[in-house]
N, C-alpha and C positions, 0 to 999 in steps of 0.2 A: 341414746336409746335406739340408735341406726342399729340395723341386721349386721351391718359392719363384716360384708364377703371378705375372706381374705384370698390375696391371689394365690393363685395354683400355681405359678410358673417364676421364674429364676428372672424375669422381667418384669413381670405383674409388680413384684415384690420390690423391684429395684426402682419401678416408678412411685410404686407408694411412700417407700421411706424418702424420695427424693421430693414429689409432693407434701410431706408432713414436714421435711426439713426445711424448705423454700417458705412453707407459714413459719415453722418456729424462729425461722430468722427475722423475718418479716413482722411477729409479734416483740420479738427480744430487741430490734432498731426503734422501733417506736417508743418501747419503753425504757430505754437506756437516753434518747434523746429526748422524751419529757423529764426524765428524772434531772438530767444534767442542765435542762431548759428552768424548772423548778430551785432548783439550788443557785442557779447562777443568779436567779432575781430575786431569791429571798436572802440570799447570802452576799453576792456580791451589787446587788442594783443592777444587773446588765444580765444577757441573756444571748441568746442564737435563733440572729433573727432570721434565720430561713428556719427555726427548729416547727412553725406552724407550717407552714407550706411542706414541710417533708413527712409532716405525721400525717399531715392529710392523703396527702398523694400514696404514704405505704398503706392508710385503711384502705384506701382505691382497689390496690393491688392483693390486699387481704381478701376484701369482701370480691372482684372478680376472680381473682384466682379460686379462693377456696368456695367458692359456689358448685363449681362444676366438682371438684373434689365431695360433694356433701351430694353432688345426684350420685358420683360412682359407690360412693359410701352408705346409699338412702337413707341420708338422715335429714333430709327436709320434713318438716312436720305439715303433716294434711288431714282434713276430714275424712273418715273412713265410715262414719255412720250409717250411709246408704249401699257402698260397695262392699263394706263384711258384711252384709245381709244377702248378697246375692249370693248364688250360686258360684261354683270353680269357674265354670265356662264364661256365663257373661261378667264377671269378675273380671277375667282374661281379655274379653273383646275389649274393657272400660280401661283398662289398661291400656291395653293398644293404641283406644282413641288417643288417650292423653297424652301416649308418647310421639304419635303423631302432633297432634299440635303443637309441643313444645318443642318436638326437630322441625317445627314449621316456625316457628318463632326464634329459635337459637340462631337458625340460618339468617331470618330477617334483621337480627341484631348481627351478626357477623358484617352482613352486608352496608349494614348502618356506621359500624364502628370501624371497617377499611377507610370507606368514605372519609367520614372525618378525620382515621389516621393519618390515612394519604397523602392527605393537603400540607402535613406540618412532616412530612417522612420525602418530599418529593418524588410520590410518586402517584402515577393515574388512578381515579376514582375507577368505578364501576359503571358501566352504562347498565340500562332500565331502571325502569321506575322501581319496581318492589323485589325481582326479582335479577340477578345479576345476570346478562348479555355479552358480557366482555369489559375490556378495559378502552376507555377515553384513548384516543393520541396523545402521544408525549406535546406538551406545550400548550394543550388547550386548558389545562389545568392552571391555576394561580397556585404554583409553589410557596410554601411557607415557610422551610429548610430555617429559616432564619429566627424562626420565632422564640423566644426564651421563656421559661417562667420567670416569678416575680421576685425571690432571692434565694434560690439556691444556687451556690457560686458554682462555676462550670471547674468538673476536675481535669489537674493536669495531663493526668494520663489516658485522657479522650481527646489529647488535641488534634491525632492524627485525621479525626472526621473533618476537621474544617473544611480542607479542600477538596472533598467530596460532598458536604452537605449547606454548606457554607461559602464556597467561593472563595476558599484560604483565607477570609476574615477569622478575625477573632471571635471566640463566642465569650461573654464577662458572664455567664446564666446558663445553666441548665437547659438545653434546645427542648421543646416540649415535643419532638415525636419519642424522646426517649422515655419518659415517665407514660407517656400517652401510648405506649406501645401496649401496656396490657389492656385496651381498651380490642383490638382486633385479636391476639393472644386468648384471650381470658373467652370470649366471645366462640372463637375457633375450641376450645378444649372442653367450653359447654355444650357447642354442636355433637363432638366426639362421642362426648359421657352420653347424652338421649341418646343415640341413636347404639349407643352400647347397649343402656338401658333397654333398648325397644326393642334389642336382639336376646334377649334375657328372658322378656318376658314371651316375645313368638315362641323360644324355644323350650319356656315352660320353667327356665331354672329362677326366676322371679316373678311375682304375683304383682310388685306395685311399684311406683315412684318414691313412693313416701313411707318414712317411717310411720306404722299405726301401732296402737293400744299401746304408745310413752306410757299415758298416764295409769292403766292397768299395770304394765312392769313396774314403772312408780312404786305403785301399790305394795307388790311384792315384795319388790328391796325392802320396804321398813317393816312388812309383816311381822317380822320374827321379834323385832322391839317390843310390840302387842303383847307376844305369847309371852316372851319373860315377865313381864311387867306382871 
């Protein structure tokens, strides 16, 4: 029930089908490895035992990825109760706040979600407290380069990171800043989206964050069922 803008431009468009492909993949992995997770223990007693820890870790990736894809799209569902009664104008400032607080919050998660990527990526946090200062020196930080998840086997064809993130050890597991990487990713491309949003709505060509009156269009859709009937 999102407004669902289409882009204007020969890039707009290239980002979008590349966003929509990145979910369908993203949804089509998870259900190919429950399905095969499914069969293998009702049919054979045996199973793939990383198939939980990878469904999980792709919803991860689902749900941050396409977050920021559903503000560029405004299909987050919100109360509109009191903002469709106002006026254009203050309709527009109620906007604005909101956009402001949520590039005030995306940013505050960016900066949360570096942090903790950092440690397992070996690479320096952020200094301040709430708002970012710069970066730590190299070595005051406790690298984690080494860290795995709990069973997804590590693939062949990543061995070349070892002696860059690893210390040319072996990895037998999945290194968790690689899974964990959409945690600063997903975080960064929701700062993007607000503050695209928030240029949208300054310059008049969008009224709100949120998709409103789903459930009046709702309505709609099945109206015509009524009248045959």
């Amino acid at each position: 029930m999102s407004a669902d803008p289409q882009p204007r431009s020969m890039l707009g468009r290239f980002v979008d089908e590349l966003e929509e492909t990145i979910i369908a993949i993203i949804l089509g992995a998870m259900t190919i490895i429950t399905f095969v997770n499914v069969v293998l223990r009702y049919g054979f007693n045996t199973g793939l035992i990383w198939g939980l820890e990878a469904t999980s870790l792709l919803f991860a990736w689902l749900v941050l990825f396409g977050v920021s894809y559903a503000v560029k799209k405004t299909a987050h569902l919100g109360v509109d109760a009191i903002t469709g009664a106002l006026p254009r104008q203050p309709r527009r400032v109620l906007a604005l706040i909101a956009a402001a607080i949520c590039i005030l919050y995306a940013g505050l998660l960016l900066k949360g979600a570096w942090d903790y990527w950092s440690n397992f990526a070996n690479l320096p946090q952020t200094t301040g407290r709430w708002f970012p200062t710069g970066f730590e020196e190299m070595g005051r930080t406790s690298y984690r380069g080494w860290y795995e998840v709990t069973d997804i086997p590590f693939p062949e064809w990543l061995r070349w990171i070892q002696p860059v993130m690893n210390e040319g050890m072996d990895y037998e597991k999945l290194p968790r800043f690689i899974p964990y990487f959409i945690l600063p990713f997903g975080a960064l491309l929701l700062l993007i989206r607000f503050i695209q949003a928030g240029v949208a709505i300054w310059r008049g060509t969008s009224m709100s964050l949120i998709v409103s009156h789903e459930a009046e269009e709702a309505v709609d859709d099945v109206a015509h069922l009524n009248r045959e009937d």
